[in-house]
matplotlib code that plots the C-alpha trace (Angstrom):
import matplotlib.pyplot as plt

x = [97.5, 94.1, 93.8, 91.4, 91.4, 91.0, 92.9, 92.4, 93.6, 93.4, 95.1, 96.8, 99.4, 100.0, 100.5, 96.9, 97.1, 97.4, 94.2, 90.9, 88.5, 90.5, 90.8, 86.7, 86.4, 88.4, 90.3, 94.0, 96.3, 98.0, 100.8, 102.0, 101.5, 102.6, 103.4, 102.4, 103.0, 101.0, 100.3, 98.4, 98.7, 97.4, 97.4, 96.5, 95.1, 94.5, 90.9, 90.4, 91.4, 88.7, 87.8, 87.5, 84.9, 81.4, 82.8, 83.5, 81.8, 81.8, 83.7, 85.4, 83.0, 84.6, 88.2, 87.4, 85.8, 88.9, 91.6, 89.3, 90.2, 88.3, 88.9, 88.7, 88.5, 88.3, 87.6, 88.6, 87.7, 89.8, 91.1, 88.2, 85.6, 86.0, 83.7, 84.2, 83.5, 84.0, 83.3, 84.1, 84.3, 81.3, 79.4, 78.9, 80.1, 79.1, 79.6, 79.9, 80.7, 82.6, 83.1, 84.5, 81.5, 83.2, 84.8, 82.0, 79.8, 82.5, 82.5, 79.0, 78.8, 81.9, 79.9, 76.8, 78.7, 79.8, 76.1, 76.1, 73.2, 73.9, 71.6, 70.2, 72.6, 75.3, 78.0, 78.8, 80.9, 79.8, 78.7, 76.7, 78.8, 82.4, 83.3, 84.7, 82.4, 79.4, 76.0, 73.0, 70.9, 68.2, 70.5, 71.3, 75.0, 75.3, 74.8, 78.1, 78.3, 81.9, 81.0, 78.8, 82.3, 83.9, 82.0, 81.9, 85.9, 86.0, 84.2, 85.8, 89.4, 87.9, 87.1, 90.6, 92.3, 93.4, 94.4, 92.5, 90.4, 87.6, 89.4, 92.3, 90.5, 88.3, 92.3, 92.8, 89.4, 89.4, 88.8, 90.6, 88.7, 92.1, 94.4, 96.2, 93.5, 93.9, 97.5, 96.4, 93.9, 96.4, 98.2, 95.6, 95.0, 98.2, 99.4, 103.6, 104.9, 107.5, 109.2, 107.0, 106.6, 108.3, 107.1, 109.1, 108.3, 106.2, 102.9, 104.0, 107.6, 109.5, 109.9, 106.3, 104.7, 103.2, 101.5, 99.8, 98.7, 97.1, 95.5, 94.8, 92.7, 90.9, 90.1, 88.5, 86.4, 84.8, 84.4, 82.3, 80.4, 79.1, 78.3, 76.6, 73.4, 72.8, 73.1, 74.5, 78.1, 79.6, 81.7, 84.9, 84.3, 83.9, 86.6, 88.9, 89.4, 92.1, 91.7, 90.9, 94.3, 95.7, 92.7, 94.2, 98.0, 97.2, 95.6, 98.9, 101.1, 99.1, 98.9, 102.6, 104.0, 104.1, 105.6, 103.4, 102.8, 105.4, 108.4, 109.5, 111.7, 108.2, 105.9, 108.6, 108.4, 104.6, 104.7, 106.8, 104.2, 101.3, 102.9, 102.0, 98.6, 96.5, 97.0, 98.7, 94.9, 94.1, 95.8, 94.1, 94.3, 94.9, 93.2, 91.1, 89.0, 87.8, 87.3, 83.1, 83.3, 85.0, 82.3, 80.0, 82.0, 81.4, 78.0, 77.5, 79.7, 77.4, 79.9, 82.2, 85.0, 87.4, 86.6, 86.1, 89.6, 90.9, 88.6, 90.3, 93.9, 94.8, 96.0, 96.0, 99.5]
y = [105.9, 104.0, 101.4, 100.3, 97.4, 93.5, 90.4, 87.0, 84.1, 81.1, 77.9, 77.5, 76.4, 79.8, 83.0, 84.5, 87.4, 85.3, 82.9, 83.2, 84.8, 87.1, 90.4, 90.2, 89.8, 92.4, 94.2, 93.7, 96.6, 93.1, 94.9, 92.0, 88.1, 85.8, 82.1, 80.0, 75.8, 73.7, 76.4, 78.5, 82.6, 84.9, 88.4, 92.2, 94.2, 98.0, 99.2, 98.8, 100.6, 103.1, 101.6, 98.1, 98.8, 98.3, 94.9, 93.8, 90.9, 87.6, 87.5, 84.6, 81.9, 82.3, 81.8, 78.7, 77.2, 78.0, 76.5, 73.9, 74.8, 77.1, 81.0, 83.3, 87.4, 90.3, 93.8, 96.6, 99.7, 103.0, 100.1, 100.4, 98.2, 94.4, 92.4, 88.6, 86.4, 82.8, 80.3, 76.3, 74.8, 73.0, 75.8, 76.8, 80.5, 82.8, 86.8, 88.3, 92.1, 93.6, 96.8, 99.4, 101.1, 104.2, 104.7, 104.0, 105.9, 109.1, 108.1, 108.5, 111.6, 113.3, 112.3, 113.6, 116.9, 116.8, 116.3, 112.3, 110.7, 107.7, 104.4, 103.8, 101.5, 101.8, 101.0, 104.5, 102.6, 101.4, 97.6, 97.9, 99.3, 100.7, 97.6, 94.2, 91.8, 93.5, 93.3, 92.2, 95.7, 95.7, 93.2, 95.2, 94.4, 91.4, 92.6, 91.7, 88.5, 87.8, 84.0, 83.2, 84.4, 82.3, 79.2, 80.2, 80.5, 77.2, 75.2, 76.6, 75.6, 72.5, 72.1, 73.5, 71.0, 73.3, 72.7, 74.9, 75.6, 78.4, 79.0, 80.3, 81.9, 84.1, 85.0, 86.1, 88.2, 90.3, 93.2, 94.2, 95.8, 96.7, 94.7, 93.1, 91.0, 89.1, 88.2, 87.2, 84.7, 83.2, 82.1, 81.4, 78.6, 77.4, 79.2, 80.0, 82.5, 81.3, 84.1, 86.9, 87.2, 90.7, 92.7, 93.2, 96.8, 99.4, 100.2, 104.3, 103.5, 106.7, 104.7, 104.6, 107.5, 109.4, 106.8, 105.2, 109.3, 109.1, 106.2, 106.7, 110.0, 108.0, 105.2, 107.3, 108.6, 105.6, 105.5, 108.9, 107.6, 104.2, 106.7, 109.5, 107.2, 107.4, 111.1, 113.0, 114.2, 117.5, 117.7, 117.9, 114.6, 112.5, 110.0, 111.2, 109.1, 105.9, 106.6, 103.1, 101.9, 104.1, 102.1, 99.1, 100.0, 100.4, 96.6, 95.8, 97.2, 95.5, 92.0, 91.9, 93.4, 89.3, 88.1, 86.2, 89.7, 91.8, 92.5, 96.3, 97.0, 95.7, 97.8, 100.7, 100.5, 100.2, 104.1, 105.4, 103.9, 105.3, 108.4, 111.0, 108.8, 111.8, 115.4, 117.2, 118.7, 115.2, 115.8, 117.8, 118.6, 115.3, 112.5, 114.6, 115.7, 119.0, 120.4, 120.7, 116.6, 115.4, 117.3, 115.5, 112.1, 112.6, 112.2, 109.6, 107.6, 108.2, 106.7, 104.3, 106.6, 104.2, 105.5, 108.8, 108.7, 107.6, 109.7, 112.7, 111.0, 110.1, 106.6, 104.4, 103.2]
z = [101.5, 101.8, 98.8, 96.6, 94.8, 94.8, 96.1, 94.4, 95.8, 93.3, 92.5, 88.9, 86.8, 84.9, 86.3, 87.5, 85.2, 82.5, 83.0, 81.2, 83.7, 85.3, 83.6, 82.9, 86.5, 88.0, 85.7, 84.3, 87.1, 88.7, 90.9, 92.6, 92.1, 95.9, 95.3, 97.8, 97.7, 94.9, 92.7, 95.1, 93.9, 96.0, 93.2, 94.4, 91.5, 92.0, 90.7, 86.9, 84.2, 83.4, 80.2, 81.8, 84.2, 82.0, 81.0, 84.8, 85.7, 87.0, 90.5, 91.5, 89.6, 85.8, 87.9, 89.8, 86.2, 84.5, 87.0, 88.5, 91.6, 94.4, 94.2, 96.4, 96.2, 98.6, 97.4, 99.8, 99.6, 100.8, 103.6, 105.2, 103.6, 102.8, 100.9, 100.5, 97.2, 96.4, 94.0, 94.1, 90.2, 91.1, 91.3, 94.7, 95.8, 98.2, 99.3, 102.4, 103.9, 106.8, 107.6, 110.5, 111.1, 112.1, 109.0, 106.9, 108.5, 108.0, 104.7, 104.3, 106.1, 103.2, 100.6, 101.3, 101.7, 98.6, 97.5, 96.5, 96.5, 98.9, 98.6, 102.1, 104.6, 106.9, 104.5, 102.4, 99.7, 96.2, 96.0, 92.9, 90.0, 90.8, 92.3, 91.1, 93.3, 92.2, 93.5, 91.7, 91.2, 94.2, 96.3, 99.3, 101.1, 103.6, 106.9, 108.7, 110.2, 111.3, 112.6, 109.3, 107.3, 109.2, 109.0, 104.3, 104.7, 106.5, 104.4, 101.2, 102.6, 103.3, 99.0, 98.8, 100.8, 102.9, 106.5, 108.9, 112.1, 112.7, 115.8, 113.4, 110.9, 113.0, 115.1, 111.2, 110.1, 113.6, 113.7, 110.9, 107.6, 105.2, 103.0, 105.9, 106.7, 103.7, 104.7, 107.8, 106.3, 103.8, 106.8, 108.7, 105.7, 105.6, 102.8, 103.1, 101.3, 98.6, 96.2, 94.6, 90.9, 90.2, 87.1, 84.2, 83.9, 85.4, 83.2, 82.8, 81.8, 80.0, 76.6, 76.4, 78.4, 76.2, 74.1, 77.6, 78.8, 75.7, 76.4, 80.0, 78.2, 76.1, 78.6, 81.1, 78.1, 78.0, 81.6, 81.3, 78.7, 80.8, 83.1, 81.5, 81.2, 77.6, 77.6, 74.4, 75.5, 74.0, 71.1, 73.2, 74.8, 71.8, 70.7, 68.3, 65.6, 66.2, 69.9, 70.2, 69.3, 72.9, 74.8, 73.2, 74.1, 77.8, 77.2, 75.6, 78.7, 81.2, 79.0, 79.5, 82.9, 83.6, 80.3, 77.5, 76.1, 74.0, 75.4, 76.4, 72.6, 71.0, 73.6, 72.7, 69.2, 69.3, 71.3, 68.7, 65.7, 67.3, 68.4, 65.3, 65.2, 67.1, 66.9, 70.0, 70.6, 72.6, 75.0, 77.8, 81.8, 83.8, 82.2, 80.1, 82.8, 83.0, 86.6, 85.8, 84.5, 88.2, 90.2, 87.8, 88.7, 92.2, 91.6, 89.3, 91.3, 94.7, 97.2, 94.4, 95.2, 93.5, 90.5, 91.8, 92.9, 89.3, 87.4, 88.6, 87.7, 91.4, 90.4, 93.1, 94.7]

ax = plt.figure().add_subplot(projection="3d")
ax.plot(x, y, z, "-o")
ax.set_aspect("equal")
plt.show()
């Protein structure tokens, strides 16, 4: 299954999930955490919760300020579509793209069937809003420049301390535009792998289910809202009252897949409180959405088919 989502390679003492920067940036779905030697993490996060993405923000520079070190972040989209970010603490970062044309150019061409209304460019995805490394409205993408990456990722190992050559991390970039380049550059840098951080939990665990539906409703109301523009919603897709405290559960879950949060009797007994909090009413088709409300997703999202993909419950895996 094509992913979406980010990778975050940073340097830190504490578990990446867990330092100040990181959720703002790009969201709090940390699947899996990769040690590496002295403290290097490299993290994979699948797109944002639905509620997290009007507060997304930041990229790599709020990391490399927090752990003093030099981050670096790759968002991919549908494994197709790879756009580089980094970010020394002394304030230096830098963005690039690369893309298989092929595939972006199909992707361009299903989207406009569908009736999206695609910003002009080769690349079909979504660089300005339903994506963590976000754009600066009226910045168009990079055009792809495989040797200028290559020359940014060289110097930024080099304010890493990292051990490297150009010749080895061009052998990593390729050709290659899904989430297996970025394994191939973390060795490229000299980066071994040591043994993975596993989850305690996953996020939709039985004891707990219904209470993070609930929420997952409720957070992809939000997400309609950002996106309706200001415009009045109907009735039916206003918060119900104490809808908040779902949002906040799903927050809750995520805080502490990684320990530091609650632990899974706490998270339990938190479901069971806020289980007769809502009437059964809330709870609708998938997610809340409506069939009319995903065609209406599909273009508002105009090629950010990350979030098209969650907004019509198809959870990323």
């Amino acid at each position: 299954m094509a992913f979406y989502g980010t990778y975050v390679l940073a340097r830190s003492a504490a578990l990446l999930p867990h330092v100040s920067g990181m959720r703002s940036a790009f969201g709090s779905r940390c699947m899996l955490i990769g040690r590496h030697q002295e403290g290097w993490q490299l993290a994979g996060l699948k797109t944002p919760m639905h509620h997290e993405w009007p507060a997304i923000h930041g990229g790599p520079v709020p990391l490399a300020e927090a752990t003093g070190a030099p981050a670096l972040a790759v968002w991919v989209s549908e494994s197709s579509c790879l756009q580089y970010a980094a970010a020394t603490p002394d304030g230096r970062s830098w963005t690039a793209h690369f893309a298989d044309e092929a595939e972006a150019d199909a992707d361009v061409e299903g989207l406009i069937a569908r009736g999206a209304q695609l910003p002009e460019g080769r690349c079909g995805y979504d660089h300005h809003e339903f994506c963590t490394l976000r754009l600066p409205e009226g910045v168009d993408v990079p055009p792809d420049d495989q040797a200028a990456l290559g020359g940014n990722l060289l110097e930024w190992a080099a304010a890493a301390g990292l051990d490297t050559t150009a010749e080895r991390i061009l052998d990593a970039l390729g050709t290659t535009t899904d989430e297996t380049a970025v394994y191939a550059l973390v060795a490229a840098l000299g980066l071994e792998p040591l043994l993975p951080v596993e989850p305690l939990f996953d996020v939709n665990e039985r004891d707990w289910r219904d209470a993070y539906r609930r929420g997952e409703d409720e957070s992809t109301r939000v997400c309609r809202e950002w996106t309706s523009r200001g415009e009045q919603l109907p009735d039916y897709d206003q918060p119900l009252p104490g809808a908040d405290e779902f949002v906040k559960f799903l927050d809750l879950v995520a805080a502490s897949r990684f320990g530091g949060g609650f632990t899974r009797a706490q998270l339990q007994a938190e479901a069971q409180r806020l289980g007769g909090r809502l009437p059964q009413a809330m709870t609708r088709a998938p997610h809340g959405l409506r069939p009319r409300h995903r065609r209406l997703m599909a273009v508002l999202v105009a090629g950010g088919r990350a979030c098209l993909r969650c907004s019509s419950g198809d959870q990323l895996g």
